[in-house]
KEFI-353241 format. One line per field, with one value per atom (N, C-alpha, C): residue number from 0; atom name; x, y, z. Coordinates in nm, 4 decimals, padded with zeros to 6 digits. Example, Ala and Ser with C-alpha at 12.3 -4.5 7.8 and 13.67 -1.06 7.14 Angstrom:
<recs>
nr = 0_0_0_1_1_1
atom = N_CA_C_N_CA_C
x = 01.3190_01.2300_01.3200_01.2850_01.3670_01.2900
y = -00.5690_-00.4500_-00.3300_-00.2250_-00.1060_00.0030
z = 00.7800_00.7800_00.7800_00.7080_00.7140_00.7870
</recs>
This chain:
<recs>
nr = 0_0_0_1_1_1_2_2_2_3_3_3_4_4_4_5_5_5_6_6_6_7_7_7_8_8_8_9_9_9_10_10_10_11_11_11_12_12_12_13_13_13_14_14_14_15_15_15_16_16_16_17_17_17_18_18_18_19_19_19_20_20_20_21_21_21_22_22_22_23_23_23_24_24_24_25_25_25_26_26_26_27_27_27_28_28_28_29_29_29_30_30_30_31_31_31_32_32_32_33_33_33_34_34_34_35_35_35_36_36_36_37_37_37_38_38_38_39_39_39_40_40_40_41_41_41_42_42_42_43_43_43_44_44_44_45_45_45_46_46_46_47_47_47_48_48_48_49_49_49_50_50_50_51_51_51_52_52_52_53_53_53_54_54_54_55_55_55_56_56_56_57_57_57_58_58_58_59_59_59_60_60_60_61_61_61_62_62_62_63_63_63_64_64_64_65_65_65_66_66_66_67_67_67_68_68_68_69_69_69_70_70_70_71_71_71_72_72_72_73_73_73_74_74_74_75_75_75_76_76_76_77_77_77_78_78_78_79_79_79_80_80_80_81_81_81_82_82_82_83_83_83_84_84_84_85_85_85_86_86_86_87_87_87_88_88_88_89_89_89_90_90_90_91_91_91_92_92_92_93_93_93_94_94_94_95_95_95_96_96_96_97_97_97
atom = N_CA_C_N_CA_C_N_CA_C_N_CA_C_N_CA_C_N_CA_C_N_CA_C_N_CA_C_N_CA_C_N_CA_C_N_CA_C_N_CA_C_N_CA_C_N_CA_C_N_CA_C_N_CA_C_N_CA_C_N_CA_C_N_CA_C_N_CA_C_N_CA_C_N_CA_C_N_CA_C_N_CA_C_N_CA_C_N_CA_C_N_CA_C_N_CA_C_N_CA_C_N_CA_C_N_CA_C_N_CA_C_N_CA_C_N_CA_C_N_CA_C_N_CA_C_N_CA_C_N_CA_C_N_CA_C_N_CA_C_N_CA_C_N_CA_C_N_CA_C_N_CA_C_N_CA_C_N_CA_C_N_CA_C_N_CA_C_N_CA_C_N_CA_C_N_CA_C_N_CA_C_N_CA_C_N_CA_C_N_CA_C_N_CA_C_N_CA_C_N_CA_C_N_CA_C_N_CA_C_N_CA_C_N_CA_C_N_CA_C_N_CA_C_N_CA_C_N_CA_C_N_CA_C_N_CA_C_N_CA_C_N_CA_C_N_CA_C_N_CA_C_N_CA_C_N_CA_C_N_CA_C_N_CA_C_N_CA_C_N_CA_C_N_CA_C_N_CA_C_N_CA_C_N_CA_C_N_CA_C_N_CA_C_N_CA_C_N_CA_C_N_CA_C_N_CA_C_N_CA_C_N_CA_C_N_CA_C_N_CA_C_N_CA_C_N_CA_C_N_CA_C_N_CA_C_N_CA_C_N_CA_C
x = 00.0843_00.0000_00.0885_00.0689_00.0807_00.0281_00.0983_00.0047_00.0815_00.0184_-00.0272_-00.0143_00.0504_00.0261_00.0338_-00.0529_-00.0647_-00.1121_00.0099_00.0031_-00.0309_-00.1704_-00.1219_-00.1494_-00.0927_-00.0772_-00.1395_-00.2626_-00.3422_-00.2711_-00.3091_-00.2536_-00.3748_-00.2954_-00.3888_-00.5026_-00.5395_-00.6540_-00.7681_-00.7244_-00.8144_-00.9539_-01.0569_-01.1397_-01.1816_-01.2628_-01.2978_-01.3360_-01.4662_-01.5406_-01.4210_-01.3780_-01.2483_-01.1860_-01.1380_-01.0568_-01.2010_-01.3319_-01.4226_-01.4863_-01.4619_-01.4873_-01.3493_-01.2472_-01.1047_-01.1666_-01.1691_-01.1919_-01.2711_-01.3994_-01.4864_-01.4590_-01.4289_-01.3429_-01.2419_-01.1264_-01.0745_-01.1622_-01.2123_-01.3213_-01.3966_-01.4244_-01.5669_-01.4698_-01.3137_-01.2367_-01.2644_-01.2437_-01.2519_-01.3202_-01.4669_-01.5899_-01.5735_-01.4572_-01.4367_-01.3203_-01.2354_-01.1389_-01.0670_-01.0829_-01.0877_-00.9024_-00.8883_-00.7582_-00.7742_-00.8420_-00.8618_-00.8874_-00.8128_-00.8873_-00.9167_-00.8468_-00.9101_-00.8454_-00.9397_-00.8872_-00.9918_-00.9109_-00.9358_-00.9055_-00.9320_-00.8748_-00.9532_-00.8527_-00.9124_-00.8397_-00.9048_-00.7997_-00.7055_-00.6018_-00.5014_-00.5643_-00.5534_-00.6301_-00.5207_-00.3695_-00.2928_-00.2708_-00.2896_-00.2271_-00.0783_-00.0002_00.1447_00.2073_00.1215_00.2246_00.3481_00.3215_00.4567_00.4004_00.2612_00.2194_00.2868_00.3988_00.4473_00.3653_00.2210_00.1661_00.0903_00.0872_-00.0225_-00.1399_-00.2528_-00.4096_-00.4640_-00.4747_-00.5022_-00.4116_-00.4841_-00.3961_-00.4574_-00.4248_-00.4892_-00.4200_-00.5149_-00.4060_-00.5403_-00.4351_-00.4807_-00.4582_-00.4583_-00.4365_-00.4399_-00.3427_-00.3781_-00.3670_-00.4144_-00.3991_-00.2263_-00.1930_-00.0291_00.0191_00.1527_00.2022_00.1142_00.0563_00.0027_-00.1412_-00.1752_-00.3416_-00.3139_-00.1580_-00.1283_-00.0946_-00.0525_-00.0539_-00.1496_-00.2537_-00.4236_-00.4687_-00.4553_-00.5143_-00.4189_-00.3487_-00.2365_-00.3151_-00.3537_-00.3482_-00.5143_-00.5787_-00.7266_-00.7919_-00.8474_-00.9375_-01.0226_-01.1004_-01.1408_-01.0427_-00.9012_-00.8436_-00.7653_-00.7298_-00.7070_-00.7951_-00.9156_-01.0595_-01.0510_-01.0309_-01.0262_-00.9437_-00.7604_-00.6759_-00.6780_-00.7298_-00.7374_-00.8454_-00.9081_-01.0321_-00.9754_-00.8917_-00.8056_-00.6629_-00.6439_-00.4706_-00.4596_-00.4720_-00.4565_-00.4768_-00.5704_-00.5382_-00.4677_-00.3307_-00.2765_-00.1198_-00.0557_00.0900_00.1997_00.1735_00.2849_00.2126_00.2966_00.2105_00.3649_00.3363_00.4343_00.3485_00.4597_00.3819_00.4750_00.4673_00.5278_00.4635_00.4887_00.4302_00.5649_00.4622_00.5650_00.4711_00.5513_00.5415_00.5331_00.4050_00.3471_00.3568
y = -00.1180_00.0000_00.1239_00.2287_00.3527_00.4695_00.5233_00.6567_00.7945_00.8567_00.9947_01.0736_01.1636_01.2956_01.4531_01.5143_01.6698_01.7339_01.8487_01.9416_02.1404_02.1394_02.2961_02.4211_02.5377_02.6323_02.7326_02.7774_02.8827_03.0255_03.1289_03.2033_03.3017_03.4362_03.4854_03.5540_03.5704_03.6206_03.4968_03.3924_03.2580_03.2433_03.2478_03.2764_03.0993_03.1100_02.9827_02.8664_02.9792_02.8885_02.8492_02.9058_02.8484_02.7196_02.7772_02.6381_02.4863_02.5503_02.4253_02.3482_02.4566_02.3566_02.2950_02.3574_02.2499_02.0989_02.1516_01.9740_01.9189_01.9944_01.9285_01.8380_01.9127_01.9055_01.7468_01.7649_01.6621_01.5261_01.5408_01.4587_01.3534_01.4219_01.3769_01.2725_01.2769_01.1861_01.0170_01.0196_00.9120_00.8114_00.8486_00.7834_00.7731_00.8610_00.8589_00.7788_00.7750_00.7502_00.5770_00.5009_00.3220_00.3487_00.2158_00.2343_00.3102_00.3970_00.4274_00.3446_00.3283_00.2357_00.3176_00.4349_00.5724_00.6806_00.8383_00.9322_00.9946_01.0646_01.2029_01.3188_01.3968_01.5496_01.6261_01.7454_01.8769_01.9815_02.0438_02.1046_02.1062_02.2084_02.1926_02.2384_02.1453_02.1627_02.0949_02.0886_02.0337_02.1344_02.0701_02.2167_02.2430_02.0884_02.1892_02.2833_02.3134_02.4633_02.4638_02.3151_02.2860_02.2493_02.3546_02.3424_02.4317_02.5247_02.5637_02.6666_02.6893_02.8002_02.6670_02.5787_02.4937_02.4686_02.4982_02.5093_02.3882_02.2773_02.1788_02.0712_01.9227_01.7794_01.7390_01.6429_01.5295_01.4083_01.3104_01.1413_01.0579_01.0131_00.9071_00.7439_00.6890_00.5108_00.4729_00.4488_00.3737_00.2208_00.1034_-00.0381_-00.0176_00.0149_-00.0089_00.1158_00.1512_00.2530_00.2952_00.1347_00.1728_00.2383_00.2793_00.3189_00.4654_00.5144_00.6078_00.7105_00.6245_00.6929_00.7018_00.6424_00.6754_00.7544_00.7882_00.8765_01.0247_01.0608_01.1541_01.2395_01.1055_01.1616_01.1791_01.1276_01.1134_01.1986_01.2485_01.3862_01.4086_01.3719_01.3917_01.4889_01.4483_01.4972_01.5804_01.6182_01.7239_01.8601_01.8289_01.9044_01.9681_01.9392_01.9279_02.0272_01.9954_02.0588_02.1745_02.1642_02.2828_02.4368_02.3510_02.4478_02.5464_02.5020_02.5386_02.5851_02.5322_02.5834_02.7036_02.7993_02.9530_03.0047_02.9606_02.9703_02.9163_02.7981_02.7400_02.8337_02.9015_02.9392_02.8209_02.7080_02.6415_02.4828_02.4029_02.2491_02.1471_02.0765_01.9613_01.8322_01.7586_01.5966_01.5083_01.3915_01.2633_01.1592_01.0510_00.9433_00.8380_00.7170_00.6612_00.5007_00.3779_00.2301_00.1783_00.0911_00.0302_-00.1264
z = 00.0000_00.0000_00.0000_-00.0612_-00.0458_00.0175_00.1266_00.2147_00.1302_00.0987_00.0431_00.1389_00.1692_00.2725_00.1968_00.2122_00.1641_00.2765_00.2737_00.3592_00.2593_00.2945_00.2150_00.3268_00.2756_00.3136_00.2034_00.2756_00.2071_00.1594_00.1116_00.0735_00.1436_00.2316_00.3277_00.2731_00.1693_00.0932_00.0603_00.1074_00.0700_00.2232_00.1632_00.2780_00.3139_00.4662_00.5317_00.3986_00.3255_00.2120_00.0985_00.0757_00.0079_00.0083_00.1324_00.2152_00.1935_00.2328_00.3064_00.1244_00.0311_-00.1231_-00.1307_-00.1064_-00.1338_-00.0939_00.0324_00.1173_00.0498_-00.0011_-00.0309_-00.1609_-00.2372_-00.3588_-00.3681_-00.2920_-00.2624_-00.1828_-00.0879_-00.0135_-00.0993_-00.2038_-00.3342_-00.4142_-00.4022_-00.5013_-00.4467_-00.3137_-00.2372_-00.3225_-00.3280_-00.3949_-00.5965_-00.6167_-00.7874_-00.8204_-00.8176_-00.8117_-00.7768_-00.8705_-00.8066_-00.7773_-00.6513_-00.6024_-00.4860_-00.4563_-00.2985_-00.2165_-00.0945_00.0244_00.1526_00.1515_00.2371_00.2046_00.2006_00.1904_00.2961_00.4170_00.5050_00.4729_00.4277_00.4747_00.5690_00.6068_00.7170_00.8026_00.8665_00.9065_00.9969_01.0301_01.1356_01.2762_01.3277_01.4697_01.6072_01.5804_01.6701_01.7680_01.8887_02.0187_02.0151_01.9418_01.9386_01.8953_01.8362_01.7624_01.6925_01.5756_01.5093_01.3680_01.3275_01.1839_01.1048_01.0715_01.0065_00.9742_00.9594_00.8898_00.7959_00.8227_00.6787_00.7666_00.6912_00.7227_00.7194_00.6301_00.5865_00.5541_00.6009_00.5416_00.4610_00.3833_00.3003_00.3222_00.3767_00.3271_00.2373_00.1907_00.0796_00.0995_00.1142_00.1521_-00.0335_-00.1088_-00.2211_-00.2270_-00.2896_-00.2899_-00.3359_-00.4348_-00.4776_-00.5476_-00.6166_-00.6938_-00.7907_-00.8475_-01.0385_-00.9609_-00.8408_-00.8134_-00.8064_-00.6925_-00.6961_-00.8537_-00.9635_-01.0902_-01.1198_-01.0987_-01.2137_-01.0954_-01.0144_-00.9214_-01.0096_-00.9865_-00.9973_-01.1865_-01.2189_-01.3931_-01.4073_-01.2927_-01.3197_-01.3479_-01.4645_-01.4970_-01.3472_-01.2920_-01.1499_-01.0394_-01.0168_-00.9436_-01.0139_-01.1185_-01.2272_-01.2003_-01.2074_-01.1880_-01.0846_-00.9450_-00.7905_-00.7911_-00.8497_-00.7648_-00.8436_-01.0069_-01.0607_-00.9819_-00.9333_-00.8716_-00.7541_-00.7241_-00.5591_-00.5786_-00.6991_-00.7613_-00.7247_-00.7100_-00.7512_-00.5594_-00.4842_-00.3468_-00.3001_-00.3415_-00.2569_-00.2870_-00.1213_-00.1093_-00.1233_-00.0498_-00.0208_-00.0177_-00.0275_-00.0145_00.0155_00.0992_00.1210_00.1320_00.0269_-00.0618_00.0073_00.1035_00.1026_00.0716_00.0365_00.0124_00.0762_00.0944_00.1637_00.1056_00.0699_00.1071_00.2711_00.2670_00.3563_00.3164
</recs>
């Protein structure tokens, strides 16, 4: 399996509703997208005080690599990140083997 992690960082002109269609946006792939076995996103809500300034996560659970590529190229999530492209400052991507 493959875990997915997205971290973004809004850009300070990006309002609540903004941020709450991103999620939504991303959220709706879960159910499109074959090769998912879970996707969460939301916001930063840790009391430590070691979010850098990023507003929002995303994880993804994929079955293997080849799910993570048809996810990546999928007109669906093309659609999504295009919608939100233009409010996002900063974003940090790991993925990691499970």
């Amino acid at each position: 399996m493959i875990q997915h992690l997205v971290l973004f960082k809004w850009k300070p002109a990006t309002t609540t509703a903004d941020q709450a269609a991103a999620c939504a946006a991303l959220a709706a792939l879960r159910d499109t997208i074959p090769g998912i076995i879970a996707l969460t996103v939301g916001a930063q809500n840790s009391p430590e005080g070691k979010g850098k300034g990023f507003h929002t996560g995303l994880t993804v659970t994929f079955l293997d690599a080849a799910a993570r590529e048809a996810y990546q190229s999928h007109p669906a999530h093309q659609q999504a990140v295009a919608g939100f492209r233009a409010h996002v400052e900063d974003v940090i991507v790991l993925d990691y083997a499970y």
